[in-house]
N, CA, C and O atoms as CSV, one atom per row, in Angstrom:
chain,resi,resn,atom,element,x,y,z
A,1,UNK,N,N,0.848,-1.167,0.000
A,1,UNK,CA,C,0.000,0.000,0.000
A,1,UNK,C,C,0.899,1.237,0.000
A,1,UNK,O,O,1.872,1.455,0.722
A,2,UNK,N,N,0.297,2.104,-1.091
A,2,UNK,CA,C,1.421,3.270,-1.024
A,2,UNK,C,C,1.195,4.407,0.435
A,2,UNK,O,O,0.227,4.352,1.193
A,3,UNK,N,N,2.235,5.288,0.537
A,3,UNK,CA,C,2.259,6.198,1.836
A,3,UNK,C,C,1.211,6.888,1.564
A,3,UNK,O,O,0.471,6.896,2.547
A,4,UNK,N,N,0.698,7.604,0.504
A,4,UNK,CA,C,-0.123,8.600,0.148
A,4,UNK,C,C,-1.416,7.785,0.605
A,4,UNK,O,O,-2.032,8.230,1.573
A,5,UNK,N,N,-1.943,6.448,-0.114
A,5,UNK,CA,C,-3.394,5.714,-0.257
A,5,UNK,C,C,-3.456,5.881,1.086
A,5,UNK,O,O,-4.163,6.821,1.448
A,6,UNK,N,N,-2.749,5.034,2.209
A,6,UNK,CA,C,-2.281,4.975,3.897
A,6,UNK,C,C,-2.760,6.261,4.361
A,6,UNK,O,O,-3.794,6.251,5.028
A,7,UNK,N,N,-2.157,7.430,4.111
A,7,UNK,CA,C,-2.098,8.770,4.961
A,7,UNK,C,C,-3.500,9.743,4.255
A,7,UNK,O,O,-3.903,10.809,4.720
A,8,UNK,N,N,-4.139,8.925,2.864
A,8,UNK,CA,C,-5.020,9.354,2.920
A,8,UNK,C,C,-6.570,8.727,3.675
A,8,UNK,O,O,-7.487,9.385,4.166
A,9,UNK,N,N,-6.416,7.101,3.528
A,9,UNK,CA,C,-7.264,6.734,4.607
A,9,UNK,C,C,-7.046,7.232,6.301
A,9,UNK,O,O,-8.001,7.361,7.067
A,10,UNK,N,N,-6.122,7.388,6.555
A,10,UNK,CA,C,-5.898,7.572,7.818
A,10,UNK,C,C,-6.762,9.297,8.646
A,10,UNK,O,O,-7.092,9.717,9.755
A,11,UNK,N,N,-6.766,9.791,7.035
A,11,UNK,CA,C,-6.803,11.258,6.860
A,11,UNK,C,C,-8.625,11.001,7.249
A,11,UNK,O,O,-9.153,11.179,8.346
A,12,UNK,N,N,-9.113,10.664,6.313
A,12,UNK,CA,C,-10.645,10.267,6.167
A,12,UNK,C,C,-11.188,9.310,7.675
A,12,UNK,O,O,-12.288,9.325,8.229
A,13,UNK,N,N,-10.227,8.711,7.942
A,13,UNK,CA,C,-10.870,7.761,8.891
A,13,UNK,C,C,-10.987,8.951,10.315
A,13,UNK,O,O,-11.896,8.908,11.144
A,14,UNK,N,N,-9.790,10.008,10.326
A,14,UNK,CA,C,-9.950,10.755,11.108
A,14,UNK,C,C,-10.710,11.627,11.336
A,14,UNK,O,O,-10.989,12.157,12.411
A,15,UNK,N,N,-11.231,11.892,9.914
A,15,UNK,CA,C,-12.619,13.062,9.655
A,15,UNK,C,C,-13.328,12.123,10.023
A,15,UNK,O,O,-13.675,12.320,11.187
A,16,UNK,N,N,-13.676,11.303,9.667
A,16,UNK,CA,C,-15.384,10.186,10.571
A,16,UNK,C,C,-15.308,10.387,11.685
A,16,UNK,O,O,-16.178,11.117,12.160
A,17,UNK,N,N,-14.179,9.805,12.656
A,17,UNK,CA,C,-14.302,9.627,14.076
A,17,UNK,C,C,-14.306,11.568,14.240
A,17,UNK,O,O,-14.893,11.839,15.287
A,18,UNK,N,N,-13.997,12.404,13.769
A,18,UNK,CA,C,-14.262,13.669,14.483
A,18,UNK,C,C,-15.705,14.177,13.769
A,18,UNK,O,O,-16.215,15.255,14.075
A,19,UNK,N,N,-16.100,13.560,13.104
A,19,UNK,CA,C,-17.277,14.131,12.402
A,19,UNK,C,C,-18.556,14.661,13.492
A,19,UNK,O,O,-19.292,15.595,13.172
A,20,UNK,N,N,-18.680,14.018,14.648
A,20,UNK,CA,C,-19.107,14.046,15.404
A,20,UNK,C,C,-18.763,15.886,16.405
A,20,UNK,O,O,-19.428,16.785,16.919
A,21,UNK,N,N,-17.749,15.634,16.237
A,21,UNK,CA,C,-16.974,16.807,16.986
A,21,UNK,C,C,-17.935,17.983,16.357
A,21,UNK,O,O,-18.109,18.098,15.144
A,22,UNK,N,N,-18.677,19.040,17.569
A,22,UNK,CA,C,-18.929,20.524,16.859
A,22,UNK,C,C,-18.206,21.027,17.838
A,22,UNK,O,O,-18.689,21.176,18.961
A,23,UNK,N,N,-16.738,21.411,17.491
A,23,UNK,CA,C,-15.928,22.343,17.908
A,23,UNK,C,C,-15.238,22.891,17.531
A,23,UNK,O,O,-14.943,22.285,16.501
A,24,UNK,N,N,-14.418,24.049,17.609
A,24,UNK,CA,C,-13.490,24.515,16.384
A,24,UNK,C,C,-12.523,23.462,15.901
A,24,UNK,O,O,-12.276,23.308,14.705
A,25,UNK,N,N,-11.967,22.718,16.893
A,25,UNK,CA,C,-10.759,21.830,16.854
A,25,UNK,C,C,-11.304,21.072,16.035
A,25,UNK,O,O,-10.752,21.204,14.942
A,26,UNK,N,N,-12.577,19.921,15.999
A,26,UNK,CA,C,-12.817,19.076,15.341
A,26,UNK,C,C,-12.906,19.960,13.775
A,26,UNK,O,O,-12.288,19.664,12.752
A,27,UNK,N,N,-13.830,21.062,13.958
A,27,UNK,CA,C,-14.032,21.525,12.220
A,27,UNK,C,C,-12.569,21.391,11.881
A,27,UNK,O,O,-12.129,20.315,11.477
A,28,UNK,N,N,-11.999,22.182,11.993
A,28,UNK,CA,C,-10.327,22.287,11.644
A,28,UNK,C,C,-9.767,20.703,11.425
A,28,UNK,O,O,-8.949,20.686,10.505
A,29,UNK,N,N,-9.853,20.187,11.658
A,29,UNK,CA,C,-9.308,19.105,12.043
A,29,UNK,C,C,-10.035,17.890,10.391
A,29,UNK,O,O,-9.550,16.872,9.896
A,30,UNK,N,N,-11.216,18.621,10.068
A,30,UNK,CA,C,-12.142,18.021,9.097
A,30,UNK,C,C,-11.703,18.770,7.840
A,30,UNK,O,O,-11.468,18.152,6.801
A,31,UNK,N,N,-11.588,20.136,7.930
A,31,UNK,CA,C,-11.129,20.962,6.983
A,31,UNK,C,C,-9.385,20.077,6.281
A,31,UNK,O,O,-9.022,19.510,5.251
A,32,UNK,N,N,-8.784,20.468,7.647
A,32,UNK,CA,C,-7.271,19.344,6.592
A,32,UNK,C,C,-7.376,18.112,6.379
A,32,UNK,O,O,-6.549,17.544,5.666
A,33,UNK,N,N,-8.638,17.302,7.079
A,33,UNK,CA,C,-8.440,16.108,6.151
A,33,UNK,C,C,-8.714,16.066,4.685
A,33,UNK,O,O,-8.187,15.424,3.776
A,34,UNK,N,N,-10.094,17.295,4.726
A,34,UNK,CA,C,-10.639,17.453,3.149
A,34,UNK,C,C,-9.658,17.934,1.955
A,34,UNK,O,O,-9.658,17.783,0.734
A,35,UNK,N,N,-8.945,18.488,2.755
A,35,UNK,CA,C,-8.017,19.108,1.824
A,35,UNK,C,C,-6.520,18.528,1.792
A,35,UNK,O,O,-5.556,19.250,1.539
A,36,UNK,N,N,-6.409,17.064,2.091
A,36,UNK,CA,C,-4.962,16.358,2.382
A,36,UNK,C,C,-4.852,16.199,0.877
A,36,UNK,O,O,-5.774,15.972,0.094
A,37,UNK,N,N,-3.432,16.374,0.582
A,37,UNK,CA,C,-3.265,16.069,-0.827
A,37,UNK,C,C,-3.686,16.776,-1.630
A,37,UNK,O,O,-3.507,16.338,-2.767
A,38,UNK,N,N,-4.302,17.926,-1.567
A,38,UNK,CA,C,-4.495,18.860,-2.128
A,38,UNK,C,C,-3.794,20.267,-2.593
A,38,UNK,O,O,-4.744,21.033,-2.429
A,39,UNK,N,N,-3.035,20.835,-2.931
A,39,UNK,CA,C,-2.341,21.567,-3.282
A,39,UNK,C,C,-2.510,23.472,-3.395
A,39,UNK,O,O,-1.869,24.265,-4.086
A,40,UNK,N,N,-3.804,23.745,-2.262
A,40,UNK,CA,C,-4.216,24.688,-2.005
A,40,UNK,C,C,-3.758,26.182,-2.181
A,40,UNK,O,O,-4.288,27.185,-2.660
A,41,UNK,N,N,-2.566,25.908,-1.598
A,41,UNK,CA,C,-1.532,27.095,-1.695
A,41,UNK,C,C,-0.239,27.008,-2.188
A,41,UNK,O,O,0.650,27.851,-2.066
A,42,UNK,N,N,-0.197,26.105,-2.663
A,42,UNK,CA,C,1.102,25.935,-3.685
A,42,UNK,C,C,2.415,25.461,-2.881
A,42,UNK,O,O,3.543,25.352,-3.361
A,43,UNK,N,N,2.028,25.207,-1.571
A,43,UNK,CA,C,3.388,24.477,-0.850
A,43,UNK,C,C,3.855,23.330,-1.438
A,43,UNK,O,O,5.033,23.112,-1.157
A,44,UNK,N,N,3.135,22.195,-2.447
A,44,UNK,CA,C,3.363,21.003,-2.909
A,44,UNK,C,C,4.630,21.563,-4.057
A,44,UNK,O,O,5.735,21.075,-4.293
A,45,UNK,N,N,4.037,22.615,-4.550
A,45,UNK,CA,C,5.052,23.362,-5.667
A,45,UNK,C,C,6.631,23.903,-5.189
A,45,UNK,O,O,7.625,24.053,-5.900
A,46,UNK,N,N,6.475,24.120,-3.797
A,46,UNK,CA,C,7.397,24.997,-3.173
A,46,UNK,C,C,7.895,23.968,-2.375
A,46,UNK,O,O,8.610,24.671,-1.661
A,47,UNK,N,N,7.992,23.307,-2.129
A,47,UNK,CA,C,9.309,21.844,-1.653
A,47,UNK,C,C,10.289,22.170,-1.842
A,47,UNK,O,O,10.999,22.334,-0.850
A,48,UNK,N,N,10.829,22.424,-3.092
A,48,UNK,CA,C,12.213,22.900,-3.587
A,48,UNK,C,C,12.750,23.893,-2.328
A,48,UNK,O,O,13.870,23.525,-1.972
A,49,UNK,N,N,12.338,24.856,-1.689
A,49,UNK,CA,C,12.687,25.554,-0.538
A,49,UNK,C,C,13.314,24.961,0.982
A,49,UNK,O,O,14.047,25.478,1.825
A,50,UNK,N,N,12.786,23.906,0.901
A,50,UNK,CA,C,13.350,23.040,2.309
A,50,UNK,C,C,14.671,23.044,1.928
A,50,UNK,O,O,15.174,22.579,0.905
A,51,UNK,N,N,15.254,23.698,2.986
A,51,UNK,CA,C,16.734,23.723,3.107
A,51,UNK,C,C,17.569,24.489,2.853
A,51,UNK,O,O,18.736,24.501,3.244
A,52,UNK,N,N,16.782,25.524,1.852
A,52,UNK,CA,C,17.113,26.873,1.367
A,52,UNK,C,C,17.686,27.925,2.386
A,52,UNK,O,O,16.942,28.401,3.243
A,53,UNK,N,N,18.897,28.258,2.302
A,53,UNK,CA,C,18.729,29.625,3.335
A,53,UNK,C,C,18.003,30.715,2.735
A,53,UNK,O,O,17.776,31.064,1.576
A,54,UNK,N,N,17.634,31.259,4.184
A,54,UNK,CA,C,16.794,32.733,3.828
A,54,UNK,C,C,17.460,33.598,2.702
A,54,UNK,O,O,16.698,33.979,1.814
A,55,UNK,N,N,18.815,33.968,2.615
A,55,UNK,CA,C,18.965,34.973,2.044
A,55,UNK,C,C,18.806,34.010,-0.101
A,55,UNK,O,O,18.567,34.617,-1.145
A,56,UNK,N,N,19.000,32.840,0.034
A,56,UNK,CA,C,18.336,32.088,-1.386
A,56,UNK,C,C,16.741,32.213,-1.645
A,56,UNK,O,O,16.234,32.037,-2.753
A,57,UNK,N,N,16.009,32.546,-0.454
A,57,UNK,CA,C,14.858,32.588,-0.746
A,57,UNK,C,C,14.266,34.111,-1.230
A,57,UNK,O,O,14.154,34.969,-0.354
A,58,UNK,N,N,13.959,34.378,-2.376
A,58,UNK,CA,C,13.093,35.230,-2.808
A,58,UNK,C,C,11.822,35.299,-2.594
A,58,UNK,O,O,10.965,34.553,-3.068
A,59,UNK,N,N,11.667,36.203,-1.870
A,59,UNK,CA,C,10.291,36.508,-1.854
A,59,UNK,C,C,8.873,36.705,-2.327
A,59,UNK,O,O,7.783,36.367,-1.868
A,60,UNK,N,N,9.249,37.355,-3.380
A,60,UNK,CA,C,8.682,37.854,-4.932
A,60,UNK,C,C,8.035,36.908,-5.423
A,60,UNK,O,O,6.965,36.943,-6.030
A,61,UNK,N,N,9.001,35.628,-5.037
A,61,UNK,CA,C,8.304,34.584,-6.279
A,61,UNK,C,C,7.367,33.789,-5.208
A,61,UNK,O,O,6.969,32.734,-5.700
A,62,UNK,N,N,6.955,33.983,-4.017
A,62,UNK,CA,C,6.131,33.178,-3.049
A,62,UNK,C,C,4.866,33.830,-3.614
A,62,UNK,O,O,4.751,34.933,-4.149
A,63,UNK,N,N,3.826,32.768,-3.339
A,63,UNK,CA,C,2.266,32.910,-3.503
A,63,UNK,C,C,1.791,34.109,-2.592
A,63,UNK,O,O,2.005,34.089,-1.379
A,64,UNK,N,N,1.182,35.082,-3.173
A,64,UNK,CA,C,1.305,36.588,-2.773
A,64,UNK,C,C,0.999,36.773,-0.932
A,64,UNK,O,O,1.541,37.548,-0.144
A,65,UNK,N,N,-0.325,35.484,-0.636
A,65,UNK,CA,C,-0.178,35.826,0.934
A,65,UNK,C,C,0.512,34.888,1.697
A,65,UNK,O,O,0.019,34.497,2.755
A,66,UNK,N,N,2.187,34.244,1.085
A,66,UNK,CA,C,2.653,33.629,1.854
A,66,UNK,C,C,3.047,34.081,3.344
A,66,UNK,O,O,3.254,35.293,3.294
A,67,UNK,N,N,3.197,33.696,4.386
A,67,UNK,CA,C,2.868,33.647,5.407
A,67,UNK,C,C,4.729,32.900,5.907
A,67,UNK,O,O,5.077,31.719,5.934
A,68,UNK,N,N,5.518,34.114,6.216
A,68,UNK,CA,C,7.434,33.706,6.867
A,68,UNK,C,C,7.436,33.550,8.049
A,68,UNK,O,O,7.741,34.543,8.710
A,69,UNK,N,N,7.117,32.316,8.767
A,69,UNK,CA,C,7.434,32.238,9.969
A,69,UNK,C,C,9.322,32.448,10.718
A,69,UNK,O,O,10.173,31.578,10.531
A,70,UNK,N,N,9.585,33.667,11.467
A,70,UNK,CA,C,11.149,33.142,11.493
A,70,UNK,C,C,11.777,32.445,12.758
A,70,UNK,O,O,11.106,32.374,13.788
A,71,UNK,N,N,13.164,31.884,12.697
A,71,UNK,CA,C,13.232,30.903,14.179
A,71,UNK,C,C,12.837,31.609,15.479
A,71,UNK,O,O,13.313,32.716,15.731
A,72,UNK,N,N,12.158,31.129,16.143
A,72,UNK,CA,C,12.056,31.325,17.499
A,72,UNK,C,C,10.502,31.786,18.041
A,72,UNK,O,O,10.210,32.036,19.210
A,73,UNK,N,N,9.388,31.837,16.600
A,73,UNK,CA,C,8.282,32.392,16.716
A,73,UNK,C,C,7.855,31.100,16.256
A,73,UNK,O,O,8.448,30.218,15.635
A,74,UNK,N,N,6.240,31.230,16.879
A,74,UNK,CA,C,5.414,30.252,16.803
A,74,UNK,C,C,4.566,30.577,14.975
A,74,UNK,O,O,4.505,31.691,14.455
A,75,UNK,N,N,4.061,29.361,14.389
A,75,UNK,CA,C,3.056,29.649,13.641
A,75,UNK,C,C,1.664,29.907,13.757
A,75,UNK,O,O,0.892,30.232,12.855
A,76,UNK,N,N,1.373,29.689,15.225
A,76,UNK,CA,C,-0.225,30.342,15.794
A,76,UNK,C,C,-0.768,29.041,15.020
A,76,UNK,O,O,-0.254,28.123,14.381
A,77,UNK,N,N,-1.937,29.385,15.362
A,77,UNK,CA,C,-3.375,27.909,15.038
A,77,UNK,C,C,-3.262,27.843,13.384
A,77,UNK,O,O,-2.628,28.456,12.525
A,78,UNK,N,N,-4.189,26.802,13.413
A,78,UNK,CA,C,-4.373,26.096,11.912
A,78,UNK,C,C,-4.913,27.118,11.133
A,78,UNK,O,O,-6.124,27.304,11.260
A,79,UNK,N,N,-4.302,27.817,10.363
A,79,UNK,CA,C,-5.174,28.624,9.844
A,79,UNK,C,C,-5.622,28.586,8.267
A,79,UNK,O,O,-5.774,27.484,7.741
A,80,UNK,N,N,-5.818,29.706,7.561
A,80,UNK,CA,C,-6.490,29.392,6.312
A,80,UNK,C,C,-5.379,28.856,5.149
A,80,UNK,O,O,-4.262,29.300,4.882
A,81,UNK,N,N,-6.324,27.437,4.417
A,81,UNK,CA,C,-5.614,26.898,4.017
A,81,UNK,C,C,-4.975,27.046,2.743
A,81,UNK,O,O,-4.176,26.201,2.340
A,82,UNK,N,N,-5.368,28.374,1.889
A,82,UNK,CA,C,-5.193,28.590,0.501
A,82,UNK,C,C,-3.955,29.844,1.068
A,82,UNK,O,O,-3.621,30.731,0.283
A,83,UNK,N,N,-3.402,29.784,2.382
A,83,UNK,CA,C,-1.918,30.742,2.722
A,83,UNK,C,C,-1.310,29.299,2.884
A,83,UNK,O,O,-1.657,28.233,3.393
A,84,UNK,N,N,-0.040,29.887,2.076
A,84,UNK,CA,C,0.881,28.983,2.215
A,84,UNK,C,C,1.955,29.298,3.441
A,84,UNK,O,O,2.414,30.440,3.468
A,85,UNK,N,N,2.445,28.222,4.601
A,85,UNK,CA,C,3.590,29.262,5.236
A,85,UNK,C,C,4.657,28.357,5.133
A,85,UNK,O,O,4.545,27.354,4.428
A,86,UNK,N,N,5.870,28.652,5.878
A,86,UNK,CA,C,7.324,28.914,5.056
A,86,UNK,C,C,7.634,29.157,6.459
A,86,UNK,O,O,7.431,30.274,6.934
A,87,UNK,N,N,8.277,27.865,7.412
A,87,UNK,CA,C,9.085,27.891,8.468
A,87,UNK,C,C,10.622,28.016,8.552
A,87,UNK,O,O,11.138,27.042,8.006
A,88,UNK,N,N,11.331,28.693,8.941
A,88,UNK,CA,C,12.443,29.551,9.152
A,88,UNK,C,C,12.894,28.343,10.346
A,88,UNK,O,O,12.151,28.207,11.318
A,89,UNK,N,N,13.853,27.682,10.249
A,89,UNK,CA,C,14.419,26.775,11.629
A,89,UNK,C,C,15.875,27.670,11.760
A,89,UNK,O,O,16.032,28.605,10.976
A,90,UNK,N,N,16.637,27.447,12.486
A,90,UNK,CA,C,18.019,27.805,13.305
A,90,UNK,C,C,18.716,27.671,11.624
A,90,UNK,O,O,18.378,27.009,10.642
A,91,UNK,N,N,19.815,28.634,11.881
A,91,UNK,CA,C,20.424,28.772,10.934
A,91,UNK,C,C,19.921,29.129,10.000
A,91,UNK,O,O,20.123,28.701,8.863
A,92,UNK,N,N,19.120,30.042,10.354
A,92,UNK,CA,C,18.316,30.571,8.995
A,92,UNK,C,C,18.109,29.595,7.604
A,92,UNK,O,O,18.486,29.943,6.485
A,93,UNK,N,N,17.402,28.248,7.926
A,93,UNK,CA,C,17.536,27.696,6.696
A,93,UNK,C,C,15.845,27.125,6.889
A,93,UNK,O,O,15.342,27.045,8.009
A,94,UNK,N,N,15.329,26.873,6.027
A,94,UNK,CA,C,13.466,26.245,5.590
A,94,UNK,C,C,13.483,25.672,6.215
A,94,UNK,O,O,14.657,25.336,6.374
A,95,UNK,N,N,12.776,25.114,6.953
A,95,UNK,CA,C,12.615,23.686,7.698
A,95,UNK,C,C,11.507,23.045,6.994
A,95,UNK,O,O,11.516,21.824,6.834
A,96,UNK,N,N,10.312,23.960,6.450
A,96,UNK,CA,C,8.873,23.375,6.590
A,96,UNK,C,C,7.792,24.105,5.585
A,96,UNK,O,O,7.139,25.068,5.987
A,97,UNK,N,N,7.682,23.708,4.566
A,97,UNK,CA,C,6.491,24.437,3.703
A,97,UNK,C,C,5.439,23.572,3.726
A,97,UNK,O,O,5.519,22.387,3.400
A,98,UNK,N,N,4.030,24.365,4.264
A,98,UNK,CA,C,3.224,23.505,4.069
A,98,UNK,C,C,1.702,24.493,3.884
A,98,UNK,O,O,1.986,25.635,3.523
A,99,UNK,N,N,0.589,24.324,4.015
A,99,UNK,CA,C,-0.834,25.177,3.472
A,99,UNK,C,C,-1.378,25.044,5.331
A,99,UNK,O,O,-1.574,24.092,6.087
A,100,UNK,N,N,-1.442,26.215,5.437
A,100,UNK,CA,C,-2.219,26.729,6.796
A,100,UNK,C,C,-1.808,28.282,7.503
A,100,UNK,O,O,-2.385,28.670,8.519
């Protein structure tokens, strides 16, 4: 079974058991399963960046409301999923592109 088929049942099986949930956490929680594998904000495109130092990363060319987290700050809650953000680890280098 491939990782994707796996992490997408796993994804779905998790929206059922929270389907139940009316809370923000559960909606949220239903929202990224719906959208696993989905390519919302263009982080699937932007991979190439992991590992990048900051000063290689251009700005310009990020999806207009990308979202620069830098080391030592939090990314705050799950948020909207068509912003892409762009985690900054030690040594000023990408750690993490992903849609939220």
């Amino acid at each position: 079974m491939s990782r994707w088929f796996a992490a997408t049942c796993l994804g779905l099986a998790g929206a059922f058991v929270l389907s139940g949930c009316d809370t923000e956490a559960g909606r949220q929680a239903q929202s990224l399963a719906r959208n696993m594998g989905s390519d919302s904000c263009g982080a699937v495109r932007n991979q190439n960046l992991v590992g990048r130092t900051t000063e290689l990363l251009n700005v310009t060319e990020l999806p207009r409301n990308t979202r620069v987290v830098p080391v030592g700050s939090s990314a705050g809650p799950i948020g909207d999923e068509r912003r892409m953000t762009v985690i900054i680890g030690s040594g000023n280098v990408v750690t993490r592109v992903y849609c939220g």
